[in-house]
C-alpha positions in Angstrom: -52.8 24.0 -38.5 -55.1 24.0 -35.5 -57.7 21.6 -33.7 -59.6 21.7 -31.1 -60.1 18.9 -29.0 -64.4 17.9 -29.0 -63.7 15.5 -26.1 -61.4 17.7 -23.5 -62.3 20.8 -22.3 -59.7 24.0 -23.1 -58.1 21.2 -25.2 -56.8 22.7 -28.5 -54.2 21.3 -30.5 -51.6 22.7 -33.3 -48.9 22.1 -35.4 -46.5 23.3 -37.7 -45.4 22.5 -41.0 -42.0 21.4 -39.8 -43.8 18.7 -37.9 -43.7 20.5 -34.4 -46.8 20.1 -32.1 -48.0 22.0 -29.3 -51.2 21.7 -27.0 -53.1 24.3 -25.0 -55.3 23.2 -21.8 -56.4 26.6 -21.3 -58.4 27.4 -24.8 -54.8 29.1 -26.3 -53.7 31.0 -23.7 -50.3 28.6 -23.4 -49.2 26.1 -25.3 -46.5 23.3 -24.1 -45.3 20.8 -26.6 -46.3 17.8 -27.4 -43.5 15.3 -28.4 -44.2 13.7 -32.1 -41.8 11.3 -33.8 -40.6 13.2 -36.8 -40.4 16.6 -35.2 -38.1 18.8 -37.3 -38.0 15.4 -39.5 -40.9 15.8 -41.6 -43.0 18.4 -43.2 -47.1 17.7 -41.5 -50.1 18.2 -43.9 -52.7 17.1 -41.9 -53.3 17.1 -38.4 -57.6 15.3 -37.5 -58.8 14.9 -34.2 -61.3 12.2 -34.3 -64.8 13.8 -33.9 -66.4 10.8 -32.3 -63.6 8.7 -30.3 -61.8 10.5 -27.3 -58.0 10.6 -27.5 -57.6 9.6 -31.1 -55.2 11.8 -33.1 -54.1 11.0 -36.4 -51.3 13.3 -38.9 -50.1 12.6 -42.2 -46.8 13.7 -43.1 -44.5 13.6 -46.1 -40.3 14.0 -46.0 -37.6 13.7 -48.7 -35.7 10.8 -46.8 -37.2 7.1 -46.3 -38.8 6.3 -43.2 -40.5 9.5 -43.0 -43.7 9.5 -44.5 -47.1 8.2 -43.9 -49.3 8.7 -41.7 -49.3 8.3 -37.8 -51.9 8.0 -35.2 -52.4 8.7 -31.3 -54.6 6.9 -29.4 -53.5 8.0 -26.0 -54.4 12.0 -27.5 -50.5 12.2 -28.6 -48.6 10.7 -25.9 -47.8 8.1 -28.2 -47.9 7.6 -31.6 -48.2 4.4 -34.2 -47.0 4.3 -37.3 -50.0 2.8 -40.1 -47.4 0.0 -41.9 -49.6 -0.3 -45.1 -48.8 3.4 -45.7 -45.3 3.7 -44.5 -42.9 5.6 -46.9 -46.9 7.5 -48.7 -46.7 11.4 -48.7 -49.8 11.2 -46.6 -50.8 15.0 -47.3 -55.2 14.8 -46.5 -57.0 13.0 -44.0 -60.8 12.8 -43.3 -63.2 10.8 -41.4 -66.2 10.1 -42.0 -68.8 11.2 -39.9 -71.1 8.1 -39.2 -68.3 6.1 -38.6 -64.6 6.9 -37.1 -63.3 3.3 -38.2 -64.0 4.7 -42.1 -61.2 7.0 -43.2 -59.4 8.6 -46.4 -55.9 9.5 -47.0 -54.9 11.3 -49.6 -51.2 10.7 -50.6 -48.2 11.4 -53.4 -50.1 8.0 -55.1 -53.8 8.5 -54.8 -56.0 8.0 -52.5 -56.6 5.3 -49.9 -59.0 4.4 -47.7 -59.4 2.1 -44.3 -62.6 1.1 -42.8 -61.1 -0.5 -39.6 -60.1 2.9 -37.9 -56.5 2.9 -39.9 -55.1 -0.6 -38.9 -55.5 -1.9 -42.7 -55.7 0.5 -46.3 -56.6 0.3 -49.3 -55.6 1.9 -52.4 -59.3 3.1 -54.2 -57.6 5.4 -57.2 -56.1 3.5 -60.0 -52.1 3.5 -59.3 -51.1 4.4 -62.9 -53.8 7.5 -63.0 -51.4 10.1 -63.1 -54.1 12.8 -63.0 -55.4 11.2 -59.8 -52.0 12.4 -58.4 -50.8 13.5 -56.1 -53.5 13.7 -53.9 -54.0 17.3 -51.3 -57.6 16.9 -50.4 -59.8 14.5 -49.5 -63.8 14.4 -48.1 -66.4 12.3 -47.5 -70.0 12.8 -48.2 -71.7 13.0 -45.1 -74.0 10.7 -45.3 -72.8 8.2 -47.7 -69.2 6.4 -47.0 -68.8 5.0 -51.0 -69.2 8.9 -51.9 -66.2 10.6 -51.7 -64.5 13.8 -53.0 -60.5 14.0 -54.3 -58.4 17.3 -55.0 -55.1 17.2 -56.8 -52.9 20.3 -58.5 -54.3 20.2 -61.4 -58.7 19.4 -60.8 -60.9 17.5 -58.4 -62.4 14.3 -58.7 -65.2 11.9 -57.4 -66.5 8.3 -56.9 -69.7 7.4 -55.9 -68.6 3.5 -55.6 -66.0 3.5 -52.4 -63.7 4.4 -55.3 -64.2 1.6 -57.9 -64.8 4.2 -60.5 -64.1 8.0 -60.6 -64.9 11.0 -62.5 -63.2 14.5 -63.3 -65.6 16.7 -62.0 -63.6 19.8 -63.1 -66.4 21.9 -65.3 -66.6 25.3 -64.4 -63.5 25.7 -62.8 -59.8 27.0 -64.1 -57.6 24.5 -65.6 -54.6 23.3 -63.2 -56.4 24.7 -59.9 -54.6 23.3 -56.9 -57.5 22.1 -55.3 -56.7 22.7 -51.2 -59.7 21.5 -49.9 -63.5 20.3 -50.6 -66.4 20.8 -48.1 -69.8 19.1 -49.0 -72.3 20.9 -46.6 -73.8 19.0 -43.9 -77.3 19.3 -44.8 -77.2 19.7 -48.4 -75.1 17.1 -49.6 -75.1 18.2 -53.1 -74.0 21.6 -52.4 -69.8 21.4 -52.4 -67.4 24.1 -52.1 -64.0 23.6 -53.1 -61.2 26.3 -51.9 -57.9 26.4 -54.8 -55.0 28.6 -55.6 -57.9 30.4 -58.3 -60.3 31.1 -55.7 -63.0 29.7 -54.3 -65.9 27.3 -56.7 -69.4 26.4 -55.3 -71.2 23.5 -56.9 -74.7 22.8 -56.4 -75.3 19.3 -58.5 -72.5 17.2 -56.3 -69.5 18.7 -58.4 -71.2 18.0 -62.0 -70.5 21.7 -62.7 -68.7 24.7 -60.8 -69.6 28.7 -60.7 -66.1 30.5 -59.0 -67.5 32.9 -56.5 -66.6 36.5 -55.6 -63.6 36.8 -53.8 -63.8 39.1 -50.9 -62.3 42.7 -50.9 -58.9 43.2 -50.0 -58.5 39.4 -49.8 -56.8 37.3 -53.0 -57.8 34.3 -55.5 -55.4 31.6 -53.6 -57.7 30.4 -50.5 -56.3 27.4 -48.6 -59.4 25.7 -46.2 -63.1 26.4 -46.4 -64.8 25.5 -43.3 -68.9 25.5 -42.4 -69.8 27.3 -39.5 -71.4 25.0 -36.9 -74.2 26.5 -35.9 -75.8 28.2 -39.4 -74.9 26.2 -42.7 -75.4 29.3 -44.8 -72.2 30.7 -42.6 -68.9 29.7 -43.6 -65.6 30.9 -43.3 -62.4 30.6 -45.8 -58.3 31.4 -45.2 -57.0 32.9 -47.8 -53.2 34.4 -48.4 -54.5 37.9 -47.5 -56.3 37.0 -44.9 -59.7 35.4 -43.4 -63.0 36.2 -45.1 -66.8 35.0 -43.9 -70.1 34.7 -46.3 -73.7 34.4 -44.2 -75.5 33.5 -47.6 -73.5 30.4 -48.8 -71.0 31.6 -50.5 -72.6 34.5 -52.7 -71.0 37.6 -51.0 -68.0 37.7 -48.9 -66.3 40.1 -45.9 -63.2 40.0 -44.8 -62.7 39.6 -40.7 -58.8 39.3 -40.6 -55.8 40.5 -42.6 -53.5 37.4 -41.4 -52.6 34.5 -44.5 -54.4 31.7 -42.8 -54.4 27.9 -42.9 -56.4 26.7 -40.8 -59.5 27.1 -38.9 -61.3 25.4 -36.3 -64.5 25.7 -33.9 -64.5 25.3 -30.6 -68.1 22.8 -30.5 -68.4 23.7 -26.8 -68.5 27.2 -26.6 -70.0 28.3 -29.8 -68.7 32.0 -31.2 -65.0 30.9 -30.4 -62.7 30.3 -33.3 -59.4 29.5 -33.6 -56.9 30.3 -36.8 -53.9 29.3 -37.4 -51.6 31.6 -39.8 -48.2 31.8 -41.8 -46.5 34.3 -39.5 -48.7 35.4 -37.0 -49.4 31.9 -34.9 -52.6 31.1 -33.3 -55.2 33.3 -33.0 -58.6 33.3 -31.4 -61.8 34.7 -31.6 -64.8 34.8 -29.2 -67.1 36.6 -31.0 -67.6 34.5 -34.3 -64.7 36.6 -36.3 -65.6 39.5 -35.7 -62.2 40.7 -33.4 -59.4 38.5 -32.6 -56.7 38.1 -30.1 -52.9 36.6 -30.5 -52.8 33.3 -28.4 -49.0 32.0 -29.1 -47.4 31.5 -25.6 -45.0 28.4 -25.6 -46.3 28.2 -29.2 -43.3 28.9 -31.5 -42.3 27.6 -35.0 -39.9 30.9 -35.8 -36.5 30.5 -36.7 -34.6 33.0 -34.7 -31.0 34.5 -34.8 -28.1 33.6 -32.4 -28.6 35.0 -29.1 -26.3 37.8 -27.6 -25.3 38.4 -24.4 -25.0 42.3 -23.3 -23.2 43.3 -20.3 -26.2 44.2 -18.1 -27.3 40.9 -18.6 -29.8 41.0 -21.2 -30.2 38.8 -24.4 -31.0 39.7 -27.4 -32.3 38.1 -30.8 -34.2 38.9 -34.0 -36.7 36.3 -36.0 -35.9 35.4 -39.9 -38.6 35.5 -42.7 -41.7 36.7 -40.6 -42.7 40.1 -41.7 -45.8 39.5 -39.8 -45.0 39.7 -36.3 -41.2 39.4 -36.5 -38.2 41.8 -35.6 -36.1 42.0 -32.7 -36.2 41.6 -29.2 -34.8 41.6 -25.9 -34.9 39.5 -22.5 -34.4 41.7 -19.7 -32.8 39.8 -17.1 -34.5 38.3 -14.4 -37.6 38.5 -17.0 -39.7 36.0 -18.9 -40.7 37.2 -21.6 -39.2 39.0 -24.5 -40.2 42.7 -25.2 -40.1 43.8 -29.4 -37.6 46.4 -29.8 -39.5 49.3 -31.2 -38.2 49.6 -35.3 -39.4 50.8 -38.7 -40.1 47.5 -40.4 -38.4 49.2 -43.7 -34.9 49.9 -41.6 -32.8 47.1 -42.6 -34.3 45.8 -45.8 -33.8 42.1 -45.5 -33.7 40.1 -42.1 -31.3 40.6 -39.3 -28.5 37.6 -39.0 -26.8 38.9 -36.2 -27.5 41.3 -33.1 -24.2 42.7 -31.1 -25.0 44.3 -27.9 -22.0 46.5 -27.3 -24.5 47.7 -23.6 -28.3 48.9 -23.3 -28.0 51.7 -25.7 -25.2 50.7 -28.1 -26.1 47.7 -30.8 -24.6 46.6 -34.0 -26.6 44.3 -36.8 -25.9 42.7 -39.3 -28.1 41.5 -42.5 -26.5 39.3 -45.0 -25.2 42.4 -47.0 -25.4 45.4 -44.5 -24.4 46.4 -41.1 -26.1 48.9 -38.9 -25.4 50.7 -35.7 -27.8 51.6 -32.9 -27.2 54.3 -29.7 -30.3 54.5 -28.5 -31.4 50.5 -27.6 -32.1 49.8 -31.0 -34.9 52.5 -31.6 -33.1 54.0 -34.5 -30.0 52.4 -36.7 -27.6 53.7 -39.2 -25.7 51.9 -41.9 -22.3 51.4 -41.5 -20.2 50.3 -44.4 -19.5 47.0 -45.0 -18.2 44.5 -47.2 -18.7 45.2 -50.8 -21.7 43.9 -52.7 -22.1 40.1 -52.9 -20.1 39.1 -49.8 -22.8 36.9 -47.8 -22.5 38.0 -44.3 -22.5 35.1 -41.8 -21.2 37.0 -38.3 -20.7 39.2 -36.4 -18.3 40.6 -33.6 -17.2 43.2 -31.3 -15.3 42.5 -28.2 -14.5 45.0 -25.1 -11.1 44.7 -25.4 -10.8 45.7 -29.1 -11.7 48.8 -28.4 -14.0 49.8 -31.1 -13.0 47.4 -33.6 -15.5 45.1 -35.6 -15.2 42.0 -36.8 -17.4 40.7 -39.8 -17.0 36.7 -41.5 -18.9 36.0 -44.7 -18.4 34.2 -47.5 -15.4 35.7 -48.8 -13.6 36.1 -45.9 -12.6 37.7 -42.5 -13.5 41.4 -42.4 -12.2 44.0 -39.9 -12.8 47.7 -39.2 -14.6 50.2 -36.9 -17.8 52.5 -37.2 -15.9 55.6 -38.7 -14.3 53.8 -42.1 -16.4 51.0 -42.2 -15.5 47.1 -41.6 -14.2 46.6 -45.2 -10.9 45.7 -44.7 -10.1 42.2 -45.5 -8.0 39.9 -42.4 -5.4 38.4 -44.9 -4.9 34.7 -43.0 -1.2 32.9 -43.5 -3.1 29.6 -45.1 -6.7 28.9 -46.7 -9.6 29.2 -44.9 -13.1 27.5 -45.7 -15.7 29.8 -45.2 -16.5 31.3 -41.0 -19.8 30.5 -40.0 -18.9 31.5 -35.9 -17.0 34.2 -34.3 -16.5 33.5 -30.5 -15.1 35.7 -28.4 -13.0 33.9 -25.7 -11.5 35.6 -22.7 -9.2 38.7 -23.5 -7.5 38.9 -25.8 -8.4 36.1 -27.8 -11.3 35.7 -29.8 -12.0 32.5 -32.4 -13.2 32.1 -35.7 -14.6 28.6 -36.9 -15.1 27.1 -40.2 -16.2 23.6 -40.6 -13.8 21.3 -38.9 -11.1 24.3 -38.6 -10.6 27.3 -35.9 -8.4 30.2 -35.8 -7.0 32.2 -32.9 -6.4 36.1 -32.7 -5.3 38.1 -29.8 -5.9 41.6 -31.5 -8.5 40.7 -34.8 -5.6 41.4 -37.1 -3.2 38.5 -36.8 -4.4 34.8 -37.1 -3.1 31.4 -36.6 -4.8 28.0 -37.6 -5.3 25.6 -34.7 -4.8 21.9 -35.4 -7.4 19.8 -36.9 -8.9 17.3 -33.8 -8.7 13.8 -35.5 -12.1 12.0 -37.2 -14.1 15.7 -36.4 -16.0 17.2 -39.2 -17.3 20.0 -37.7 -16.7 22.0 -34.6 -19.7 23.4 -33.8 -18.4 26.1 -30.8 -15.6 26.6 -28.5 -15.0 28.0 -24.9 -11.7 28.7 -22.5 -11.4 27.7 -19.9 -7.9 28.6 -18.2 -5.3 30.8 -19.9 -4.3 27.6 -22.1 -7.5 25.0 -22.3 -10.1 25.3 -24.8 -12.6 22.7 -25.4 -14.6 22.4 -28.3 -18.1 21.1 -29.1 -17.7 18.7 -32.3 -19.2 16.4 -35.2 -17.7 13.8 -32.5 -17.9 14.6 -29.1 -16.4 17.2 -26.8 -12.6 17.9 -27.3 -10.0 19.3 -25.1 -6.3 21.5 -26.0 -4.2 22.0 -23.3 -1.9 24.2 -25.5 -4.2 27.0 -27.4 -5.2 24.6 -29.9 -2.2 23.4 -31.0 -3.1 19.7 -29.7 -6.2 18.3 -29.2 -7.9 14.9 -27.1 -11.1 13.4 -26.6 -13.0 14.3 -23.5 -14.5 11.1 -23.1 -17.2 11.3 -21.6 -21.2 10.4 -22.4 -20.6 12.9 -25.3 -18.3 11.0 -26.7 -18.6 9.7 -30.5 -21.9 12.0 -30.9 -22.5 15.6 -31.9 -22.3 18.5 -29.8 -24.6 20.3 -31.3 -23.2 23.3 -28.6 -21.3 24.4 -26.1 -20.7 27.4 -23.3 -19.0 28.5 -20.3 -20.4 30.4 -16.9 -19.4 33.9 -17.1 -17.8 33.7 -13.5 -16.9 29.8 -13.0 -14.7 29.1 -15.4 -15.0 25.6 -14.9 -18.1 25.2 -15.6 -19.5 24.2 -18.8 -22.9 23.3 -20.6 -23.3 21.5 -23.5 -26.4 19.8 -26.1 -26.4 17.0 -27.8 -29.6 16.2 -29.9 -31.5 18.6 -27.6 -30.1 17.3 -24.1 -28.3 19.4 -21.9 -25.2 18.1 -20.0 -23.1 20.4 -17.4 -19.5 19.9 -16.3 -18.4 21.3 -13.6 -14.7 20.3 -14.0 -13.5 21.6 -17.4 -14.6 19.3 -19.6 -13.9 16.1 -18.2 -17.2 14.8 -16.9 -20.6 15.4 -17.7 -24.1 15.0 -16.3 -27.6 15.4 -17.9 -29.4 18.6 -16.2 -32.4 19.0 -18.9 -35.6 17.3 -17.2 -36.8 13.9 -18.6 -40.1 15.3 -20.2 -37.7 18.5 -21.6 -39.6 19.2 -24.9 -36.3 20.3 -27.0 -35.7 18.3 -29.8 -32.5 20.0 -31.2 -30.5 22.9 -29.4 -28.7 25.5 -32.3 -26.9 27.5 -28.8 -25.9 28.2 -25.1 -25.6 31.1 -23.1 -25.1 31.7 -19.5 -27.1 34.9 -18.2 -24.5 37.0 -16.4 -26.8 38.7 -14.1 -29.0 37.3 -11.6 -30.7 35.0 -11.4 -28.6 32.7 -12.9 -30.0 31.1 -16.2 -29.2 28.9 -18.6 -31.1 30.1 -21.8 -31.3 27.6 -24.8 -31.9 28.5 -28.5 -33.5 25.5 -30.0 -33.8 25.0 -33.7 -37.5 26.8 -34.4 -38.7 25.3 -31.3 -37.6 28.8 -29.6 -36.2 29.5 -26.6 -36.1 27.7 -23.4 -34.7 28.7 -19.8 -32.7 26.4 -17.4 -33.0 27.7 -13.6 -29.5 26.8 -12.5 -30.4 26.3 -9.1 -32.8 24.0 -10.7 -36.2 23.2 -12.5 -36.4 23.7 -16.3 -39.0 25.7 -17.8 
């Protein structure tokens, strides 16, 4: 969802339904995170910038575990946030404000609807509690003009009280039993003109809701719309996100066009430059408009929400990746080094068939892939792939692997098991291991020969991809979560419980420590050239050692934005980098000679 600010110029805020936020000064152009409590914690519904008081932000979010619901509110513009006590533990999913007064406000919640009238310190529940057809509650809206008059959309039909919620009526006539009502909009002027968008389409009511007539959907555009919005300047104007894209009406909602193809769901005006729009979509980020909707430009720098595959390290220095579930704008890319941004590898969208887990950079021209039932092979920087034959059908793929020194040799983990082959038969052969294995989730490649494989608390060793051996099991860990080597015979793993140390290959293992002890270690990697030196994350904070292990020191900056780090990697060319894969928060760079960014 997207806001922009009414009281701070450029000011436009966003967040994601994972309960990431981001703010742009500079009307879109980049974003830089804005720290919220339950980041990656919670799933945000609502997202209101108050309209009449500056620096007042308020979101209502919902989660599966206790202590992470309700709604929250800024008053320092989300520097810091309060929690409202008398709806802790509510799936707060719809918040409005009423427009005479900002201390009058509605939530709309898994248990009806509340409302406060002192700006959100106190609530009160207004729909009867054992009215299961008043819940839940997804939309909420005032009448403008009269605060007792109020509007209520649930899954199944909306709803209104004309008595600050003493009494309330099913206002559902006209419209298609169990629509999931998204949102209401009672025009501005015309107060008894309301448009409701739902999953059937999009209903006008001209009587205050007393009846409903389900208007034309737009062409090319579908029945399930998820905001309607009135245009600022011309009340006849207004524009609708739908799952196939944006669509506008000029005459109130008779006839409809459609301005963009993106599934959008959200939309906001900028009040002090009228003509500019922002949208905010289900895999194409933030976009904005300057000429009312009529063209529209990509605005997502520092704004991120994708969730992205392990990064790989080729020899000339470059990284590569490749986004999960966004057919949108998605595919795979690469960071040249020295640059900052990522450039798309150019790739029929129908190659692969599913979304790429892994990316193996072999150099510039040669890459392997891997989906969760296919691999592929590239020799010409990813342009064009072929299949190469993998695992048989229904072995989830979970890695991927080809190391230098193995000369050609590939090694696959998935569900079933270790797989090992090359590109002329195919990696179908199964690695038999002397002793059960749970199931790989990492391949690691150490310094030659040996390469790792980890599954849950356990790692095994190879020198040649063939032959295994089972290290021991660290004491009280769980999980290790990666490994590096540091000398011919020390490994240290990142854990469930710290940072561990073997002095023998793994065949012994003790505690680091250090700060890291008792904590996870979320993940861990070693310089390319100093062996020495390490990097590690725990809950998003990055630590360096420069002594193998033993001792570590915080190098992220206080105000670093990354909440939780998935990996590591050291750039091998200049300049030196540190680049961190954060969980959907993307990727961030550490200068090693200093400053984060």
């Amino acid at each position: 969802m997207v806001q922009t600010d009414p009281h701070a110029s450029k000011t436009v805020v966003a967040g994601t339904s994972n309960a990431l936020l981001f703010r742009s000064v500079d009307n879109g152009e980049t974003w830089s995170p804005l720290r919220f409590p339950l980041e990656l914690r919670a799933t945000l519904h609502a997202l209101v910038i108050d309209p009449r008081v500056p620096g007042v932000y308020l979101a209502g979010v919902s989660a599966e575990s206790g202590g992470h619901s309700g709604l929250l509110r800024s008053t320092d513009s989300g520097a810091t946030w309060q929690e409202a006590p008398a709806l802790r533990n509510e799936q707060v999913r719809a918040i409005a404000v009423f427009r005479g007064s900002s201390q009058v406000l509605l939530a709309g919640t898994e248990h009806g609807v509340f409302l406060s009238r002192d700006g959100a310190a106190t609530w009160k529940r207004v729909s009867p509690a054992d009215d299961r057809e008043l819940q839940p509650v997804v939309s909420v809206a005032f009448d403008p003009n009269d605060s007792n008059t109020f509007y209520a959309g649930t899954p199944h039909l909306p709803w209104k009280t004309t008595d600050g919620g003493a009494t309330w009526s099913s206002i559902h006539s006209g419209m298609i039993d169990d629509s999931d009502v998204f949102s209401v909009l009672v025009d501005r002027n015309r107060r008894q003109r309301v448009y409701a968008s739902a999953c059937s389409g999009i209903y006008r009511s001209l009587n205050g809701g007393g009846t409903w007539t389900r208007l034309n959907e737009a062409k090319g555009a579908s029945f399930r719309t998820y905001t309607i919005v009135q245009d600022p300047q011309y009340e006849n104007v207004l524009l609708a996100g739908t799952t196939n894209g944006m669509i506008r009406s000029r005459d109130g909602g008779t006839t409809w066009e459609k301005l963009a193809p993106y599934e959008t769901r959200s939309i906001s005006f900028d009040m002090r430059r009228l003509g500019r729009i922002f949208i905010a979509t289900g895999g194409a980020g933030i976009l904005r408009s300057e000429d009312n909707g009529n063209t529209w430009k990509k605005v997502n720098v520092g704004f991120c929400n994708r969730q992205l595959t392990p990064l790989a390290a080729a020899s000339d220095g470059g990284i590569y990746t490749s986004t999960i579930y966004d057919p949108a704008d998605g595919g795979l890319f690469r960071l040249a080094p020295g640059d900052g941004e990522w450039s798309k590898l150019p790739l029929d969208s129908e190659t692969f068939g599913e979304p790429v887990i892994r990316l193996m950079p072999v150099s510039r021209q040669k890459l392997y892939a891997a989906t969760s039932s296919g691999l592929f092979l590239s020799r010409d920087s990813g342009k064009t792939w072929k299949p190469l034959a993998g695992p048989r059908t229904g072995s989830h793929l979970t890695g991927l692997l080809a190391p230098p020194w193995l000369r050609g040799r590939i090694l696959v983990s998935a569900a079933s098991g270790l797989y090992a082959g090359n590109e002329s038969a195919g990696v179908r052969t199964r690695v038999r291991l002397p002793a059960a294995a749970g199931e790989f989730r990492i391949l690691a490649a150490l310094d030659s020969p040996w390469i790792a494989a980890i599954a849950g608390p356990e790692v095994w060793l190879s020198s040649d991809g063939e032959n295994w051996a089972a290290c021991a099991r660290p004491p009280g860990v769980a999980e290790v979560t990666g490994i590096v080597q540091t000398s011919a015979r020390r490994l240290v793993e990142s854990t469930s419980s710290g940072v561990r140390i073997s002095d023998d290959m793994g065949k012994s293992w003790r505690p680091a420590g250090s700060v890291l002890e008792g904590d996870t270690v979320q993940a861990i990697c070693r310089h390319p050239l100093q062996t020495s030196r390490l990097f590690a994350a725990r809950y998003g904070v990055v630590y360096e050692s420069t002594d193998g292990g033993v001792s570590w020191s915080q190098i992220s900056a206080g105000d670093w934005p990354v909440a939780s780090v998935k990996q590591l990697i050291v750039t091998s060319a200049p300049p030196e980098r540190l680049v961190v894969l954060s969980r959907q928060q993307g990727v961030f760079v550490i200068a090693l000679a200093g400053g984060a960014r």
